[in-house]
FIDRENDO-597762 format. One record per residue (C-alpha): x, y, z; residue in three letters; residue number from 0. Coordinates in steps of 0.25 Angstrom, whole numbers, plus 5000, padded with zeros to 4 digits. Each point is the difference from the previous one (the first is absolute). Layout:
BEGIN
     c1     c2     c3     r     k
      X      Y      Z   ALA   NUM
...
//
This chain:
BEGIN
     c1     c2     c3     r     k
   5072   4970   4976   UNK     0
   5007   5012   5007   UNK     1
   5001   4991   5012   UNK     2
   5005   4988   4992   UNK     3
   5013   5008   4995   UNK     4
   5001   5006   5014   UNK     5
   5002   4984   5007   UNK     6
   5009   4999   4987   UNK     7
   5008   5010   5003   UNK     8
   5000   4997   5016   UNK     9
   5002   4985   4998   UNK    10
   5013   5006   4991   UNK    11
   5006   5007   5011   UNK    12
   4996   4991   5013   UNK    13
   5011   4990   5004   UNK    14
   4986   4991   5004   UNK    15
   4991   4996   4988   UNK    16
   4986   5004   5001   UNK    17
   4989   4989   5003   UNK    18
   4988   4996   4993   UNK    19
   4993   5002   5013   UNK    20
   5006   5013   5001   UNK    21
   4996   5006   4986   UNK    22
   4987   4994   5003   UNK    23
   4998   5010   5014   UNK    24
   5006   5012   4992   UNK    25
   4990   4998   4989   UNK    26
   4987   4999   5008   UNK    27
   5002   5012   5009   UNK    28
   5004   5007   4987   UNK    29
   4985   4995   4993   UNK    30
   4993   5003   5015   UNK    31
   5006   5013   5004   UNK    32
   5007   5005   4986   UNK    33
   5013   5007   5006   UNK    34
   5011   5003   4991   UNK    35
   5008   4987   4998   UNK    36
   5012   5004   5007   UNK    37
   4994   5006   5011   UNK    38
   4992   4988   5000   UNK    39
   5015   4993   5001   UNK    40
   5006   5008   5011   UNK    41
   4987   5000   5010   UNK    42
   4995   4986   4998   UNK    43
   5008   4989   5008   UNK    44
   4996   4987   4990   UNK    45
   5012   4991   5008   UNK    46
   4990   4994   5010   UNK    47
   4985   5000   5003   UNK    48
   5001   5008   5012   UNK    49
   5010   5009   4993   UNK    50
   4989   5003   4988   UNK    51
   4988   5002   5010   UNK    52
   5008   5008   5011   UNK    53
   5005   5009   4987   UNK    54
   4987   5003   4994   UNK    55
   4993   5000   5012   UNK    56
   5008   5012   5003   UNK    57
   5001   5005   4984   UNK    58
   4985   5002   5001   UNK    59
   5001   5007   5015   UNK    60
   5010   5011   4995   UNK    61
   4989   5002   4988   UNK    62
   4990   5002   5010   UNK    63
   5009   5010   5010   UNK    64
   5001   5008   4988   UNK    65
   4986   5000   4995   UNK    66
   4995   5005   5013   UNK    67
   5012   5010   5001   UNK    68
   4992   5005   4984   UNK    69
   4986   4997   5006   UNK    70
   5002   5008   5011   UNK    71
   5006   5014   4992   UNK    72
   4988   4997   4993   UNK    73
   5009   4997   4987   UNK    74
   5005   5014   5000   UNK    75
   5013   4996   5004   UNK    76
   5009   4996   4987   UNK    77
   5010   4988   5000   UNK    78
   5012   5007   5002   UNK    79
   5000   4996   5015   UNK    80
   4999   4984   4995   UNK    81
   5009   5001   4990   UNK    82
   5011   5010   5008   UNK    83
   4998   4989   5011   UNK    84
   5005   4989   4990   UNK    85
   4987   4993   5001   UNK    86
   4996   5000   4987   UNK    87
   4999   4989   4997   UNK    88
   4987   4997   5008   UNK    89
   4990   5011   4995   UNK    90
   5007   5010   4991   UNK    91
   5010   4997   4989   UNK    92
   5005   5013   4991   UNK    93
   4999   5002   4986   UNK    94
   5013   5007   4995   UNK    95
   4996   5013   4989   UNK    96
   5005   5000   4985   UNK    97
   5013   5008   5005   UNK    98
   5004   4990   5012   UNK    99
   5000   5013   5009   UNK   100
   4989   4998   5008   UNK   101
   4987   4989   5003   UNK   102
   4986   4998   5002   UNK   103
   4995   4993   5012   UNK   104
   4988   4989   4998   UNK   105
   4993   4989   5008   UNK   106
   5007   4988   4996   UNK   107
   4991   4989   4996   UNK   108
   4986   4997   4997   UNK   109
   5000   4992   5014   UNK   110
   5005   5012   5008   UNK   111
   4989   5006   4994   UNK   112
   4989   4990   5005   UNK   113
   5007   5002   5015   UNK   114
   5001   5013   4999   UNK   115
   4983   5001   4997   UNK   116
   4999   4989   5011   UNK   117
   5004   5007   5011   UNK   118
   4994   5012   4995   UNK   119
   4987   4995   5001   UNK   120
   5003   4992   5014   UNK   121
   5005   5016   5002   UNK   122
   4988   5006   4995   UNK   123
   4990   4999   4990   UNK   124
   5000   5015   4996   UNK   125
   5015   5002   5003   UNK   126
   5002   4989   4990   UNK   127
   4991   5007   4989   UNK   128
   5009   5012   5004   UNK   129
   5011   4995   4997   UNK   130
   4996   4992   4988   UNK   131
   4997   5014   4994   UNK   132
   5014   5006   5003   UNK   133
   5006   4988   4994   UNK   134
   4992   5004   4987   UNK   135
   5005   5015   5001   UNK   136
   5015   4995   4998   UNK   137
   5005   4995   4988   UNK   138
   5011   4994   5006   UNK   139
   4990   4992   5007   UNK   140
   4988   4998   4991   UNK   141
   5004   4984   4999   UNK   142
   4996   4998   5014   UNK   143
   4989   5008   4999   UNK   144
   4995   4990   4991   UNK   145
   5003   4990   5006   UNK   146
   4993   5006   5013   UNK   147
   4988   5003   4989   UNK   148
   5002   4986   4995   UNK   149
   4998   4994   5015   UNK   150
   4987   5008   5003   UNK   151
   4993   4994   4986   UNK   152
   5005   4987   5004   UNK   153
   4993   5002   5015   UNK   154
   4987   5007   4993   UNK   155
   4996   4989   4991   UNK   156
   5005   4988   5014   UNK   157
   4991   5007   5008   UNK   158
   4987   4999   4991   UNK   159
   4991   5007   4993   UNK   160
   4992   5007   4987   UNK   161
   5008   5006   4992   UNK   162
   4997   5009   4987   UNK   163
   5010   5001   4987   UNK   164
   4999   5009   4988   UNK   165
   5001   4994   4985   UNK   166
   5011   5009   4994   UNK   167
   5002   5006   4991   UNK   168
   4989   5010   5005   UNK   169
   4995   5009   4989   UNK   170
   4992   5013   5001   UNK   171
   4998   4996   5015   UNK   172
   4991   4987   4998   UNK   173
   5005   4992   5010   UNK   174
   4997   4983   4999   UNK   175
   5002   4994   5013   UNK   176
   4999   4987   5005   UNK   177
   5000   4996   5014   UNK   178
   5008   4988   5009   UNK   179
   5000   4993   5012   UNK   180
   5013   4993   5009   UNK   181
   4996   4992   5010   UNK   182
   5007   5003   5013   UNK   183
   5013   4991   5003   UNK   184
   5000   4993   5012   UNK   185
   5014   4996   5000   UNK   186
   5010   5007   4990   UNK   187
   5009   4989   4996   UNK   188
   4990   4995   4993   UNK   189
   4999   5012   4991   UNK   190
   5013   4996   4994   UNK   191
   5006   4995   4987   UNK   192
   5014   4996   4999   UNK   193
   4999   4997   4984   UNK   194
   4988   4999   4990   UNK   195
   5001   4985   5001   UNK   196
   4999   5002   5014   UNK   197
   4988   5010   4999   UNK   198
   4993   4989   4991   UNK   199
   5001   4989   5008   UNK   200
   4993   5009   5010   UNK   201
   4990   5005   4990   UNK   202
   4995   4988   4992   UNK   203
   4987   4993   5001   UNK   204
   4999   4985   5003   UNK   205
   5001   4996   4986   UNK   206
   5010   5008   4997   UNK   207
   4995   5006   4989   UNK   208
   4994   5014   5006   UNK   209
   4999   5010   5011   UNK   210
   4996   4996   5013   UNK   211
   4989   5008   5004   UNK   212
   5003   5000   5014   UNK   213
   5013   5009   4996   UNK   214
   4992   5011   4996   UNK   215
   5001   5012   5005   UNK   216
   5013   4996   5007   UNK   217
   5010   5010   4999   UNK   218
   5014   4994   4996   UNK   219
   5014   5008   5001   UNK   220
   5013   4994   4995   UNK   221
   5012   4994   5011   UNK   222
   5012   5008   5001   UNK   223
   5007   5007   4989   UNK   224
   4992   5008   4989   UNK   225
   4991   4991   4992   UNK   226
   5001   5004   4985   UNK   227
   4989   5011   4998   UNK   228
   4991   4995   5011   UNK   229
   4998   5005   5014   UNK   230
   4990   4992   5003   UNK   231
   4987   4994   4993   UNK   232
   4988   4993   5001   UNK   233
   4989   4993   4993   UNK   234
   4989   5009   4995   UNK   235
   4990   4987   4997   UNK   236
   5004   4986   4995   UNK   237
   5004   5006   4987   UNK   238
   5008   5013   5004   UNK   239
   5014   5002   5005   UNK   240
   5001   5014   5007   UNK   241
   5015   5006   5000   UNK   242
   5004   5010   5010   UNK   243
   5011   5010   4997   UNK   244
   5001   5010   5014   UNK   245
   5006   5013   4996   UNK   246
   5004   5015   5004   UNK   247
   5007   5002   4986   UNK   248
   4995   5009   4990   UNK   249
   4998   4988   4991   UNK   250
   5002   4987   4998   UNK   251
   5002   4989   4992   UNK   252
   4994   4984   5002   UNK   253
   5010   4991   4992   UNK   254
   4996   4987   4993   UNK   255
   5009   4990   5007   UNK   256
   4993   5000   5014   UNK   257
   4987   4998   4995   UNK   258
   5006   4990   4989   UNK   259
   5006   4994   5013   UNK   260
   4987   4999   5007   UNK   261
   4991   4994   4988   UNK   262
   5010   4991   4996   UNK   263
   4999   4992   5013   UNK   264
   4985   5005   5002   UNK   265
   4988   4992   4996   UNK   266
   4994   5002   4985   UNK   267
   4988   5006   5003   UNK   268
   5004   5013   5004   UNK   269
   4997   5009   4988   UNK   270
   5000   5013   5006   UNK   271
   5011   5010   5006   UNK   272
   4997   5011   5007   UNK   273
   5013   5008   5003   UNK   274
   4997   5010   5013   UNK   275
   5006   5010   5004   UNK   276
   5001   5005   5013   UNK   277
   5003   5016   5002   UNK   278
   5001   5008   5009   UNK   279
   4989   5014   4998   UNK   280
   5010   5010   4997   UNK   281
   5005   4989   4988   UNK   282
   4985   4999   4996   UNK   283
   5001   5007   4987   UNK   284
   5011   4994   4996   UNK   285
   4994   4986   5001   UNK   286
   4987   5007   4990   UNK   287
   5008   4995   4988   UNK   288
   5003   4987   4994   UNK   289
   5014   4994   5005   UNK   290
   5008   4991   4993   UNK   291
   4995   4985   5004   UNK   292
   5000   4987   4992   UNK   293
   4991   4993   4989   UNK   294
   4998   4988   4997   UNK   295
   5010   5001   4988   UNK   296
   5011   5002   5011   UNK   297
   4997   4986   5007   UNK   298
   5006   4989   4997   UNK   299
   4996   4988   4999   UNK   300
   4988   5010   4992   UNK   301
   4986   4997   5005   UNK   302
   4990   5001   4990   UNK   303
   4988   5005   5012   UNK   304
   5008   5011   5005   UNK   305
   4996   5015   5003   UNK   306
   5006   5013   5009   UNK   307
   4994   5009   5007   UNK   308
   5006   5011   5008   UNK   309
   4994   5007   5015   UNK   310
   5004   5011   5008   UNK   311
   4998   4997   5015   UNK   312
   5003   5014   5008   UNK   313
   5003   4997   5015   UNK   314
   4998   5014   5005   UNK   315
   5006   5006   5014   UNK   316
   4991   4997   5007   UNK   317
   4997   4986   4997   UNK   318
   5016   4997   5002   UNK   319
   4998   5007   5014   UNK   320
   4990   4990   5004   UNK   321
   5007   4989   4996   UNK   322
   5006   4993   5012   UNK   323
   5015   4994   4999   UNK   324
   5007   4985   5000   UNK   325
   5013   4996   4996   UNK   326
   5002   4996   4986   UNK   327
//
């Protein structure tokens, strides 16, 4: 919407008027790479092809000189040097204070982010671990520490493996678990879904009428922006849907529309949700008590054959440590 009123207000002020082939450009580098609109507007040359690949090709280069310039102070550095530069627009953008007397610095967007834990891996395995946990000491910064933590599960479950989950709430220490598998992914596009129609279509049986089995164990994560409550998911047997929410927050809620979303387009014969959430230790405890999830009263359409459950999956230091990189 924000870039929407921005082409309004542009096209207002421009003696030229603005193009459908133009707004098109604008509105897929701002879904791909999320910069703010009119930074978007300013960098990104829409009125040729060659225009719009030469000026993001050399958007994304200037986000890489200066995620190697962080890299390489080991994140220590703050963004004052980015912002005083006036390049701001590329990895930092400033958060004015209540008084309007001073700012906060922060990594830009989610996509940033993703790069940012990209070449940090390419960098260094450990140096990447390093930094992810001096993201997480400053608040300022705490969003793309969760996104970095976010990248890390996502890589976790692609690469394969066993993995254990506690029922919660946990209650006088008596822990229920249940164990999983992901298969390995050999290619990672095909892990993605774009929307829940999208994620059926791959999903379905032959008759169209269940689960296919061969889909089982496959760990699928959404496409681009924020899918409602769901990080990423799999399917826990024909009958279960398995909800990732990845979080370093003290707590956290899953809402009712993304999964509504997701069984709405789904096959019938799921009958079970389990809503995972993925923690890092030092948030452990916090995940021993129920969060707030969905019920099958929240669903609609309602299904009469429709139960929650809720797990607590910890991914521990050292686990993360061992978890090689690939960009999301």
């Amino acid at each position: 919407m924000r870039l929407i009123i921005s082409l309004i207000i542009d096209s207002l002020l421009s003696p030229e008027p603005v193009t459908r082939d133009s707004i098109n450009k604008l509105y897929t580098t701002y879904v791909c790479l999320g910069p703010v609109p009119r930074t978007c507007m300013k960098k990104i040359d829409v009125t040729s092809e060659q225009g719009y690949n030469n000026s993001v090709e050399s958007y994304i280069n200037e986000i890489d000189r200066q995620i190697a310039a962080f890299i390489a102070h080991g994140g220590r550095e703050t963004f004052a040097r980015t912002i005083d530069s006036n390049a701001s627009h590329c990895m930092a953008i400033m958060d004015p204070s209540d008084t309007g007397r001073a700012y906060t610095s922060r990594i830009i967007t989610r996509w940033v982010s993703y790069r940012l834990y990209e070449k940090a891996q390419e960098h260094s395995q450990h140096d990447c671990f390093m930094l992810f946990k001096h993201l997480s000491r400053i608040p300022t910064l705490r969003s793309s520490a969760g996104w970095f933590f976010k990248s890390y599960v996502h890589n976790w479950f692609l690469q394969g493996g066993t993995f254990q989950a506690d029922q919660i709430p946990i209650v006088d220490n008596r822990i229920r678990r249940i164990k999983f598998k992901t298969i390995k992914s050999t290619s990672y596009s095909n892990n993605f879904f774009t929307t829940a129609s999208h994620l059926a279509d791959l999903v379905k049986g032959s008759s169209g009428r269940g689960i296919d089995s061969r889909v089982l164990q496959t760990y699928f994560l959404p496409y681009g922006r924020n899918y409602p409550s769901v990080d990423g998911l799999m399917f826990y047997n024909l009958k279960t849907l398995m909800v990732f929410q990845i979080t370093i927050a003290e707590r956290h809620e899953i809402k009712s529309v993304g999964v509504a979303e997701l069984l709405k387009a789904l096959p019938k014969a799921i009958e079970n949700i389990y809503c995972v959430f993925v923690v890092p230790q030092e948030r452990a405890d916090h995940y021993s008590r129920a969060q707030l999830i969905p019920d099958k009263e929240s669903i609609a359409p309602p299904r009469e054959k429709l139960s929650f459950k809720q797990f607590r999956l910890v991914f521990s230091d050292e686990s993360m440590q061992q978890v090689v990189g690939h960009g999301m």
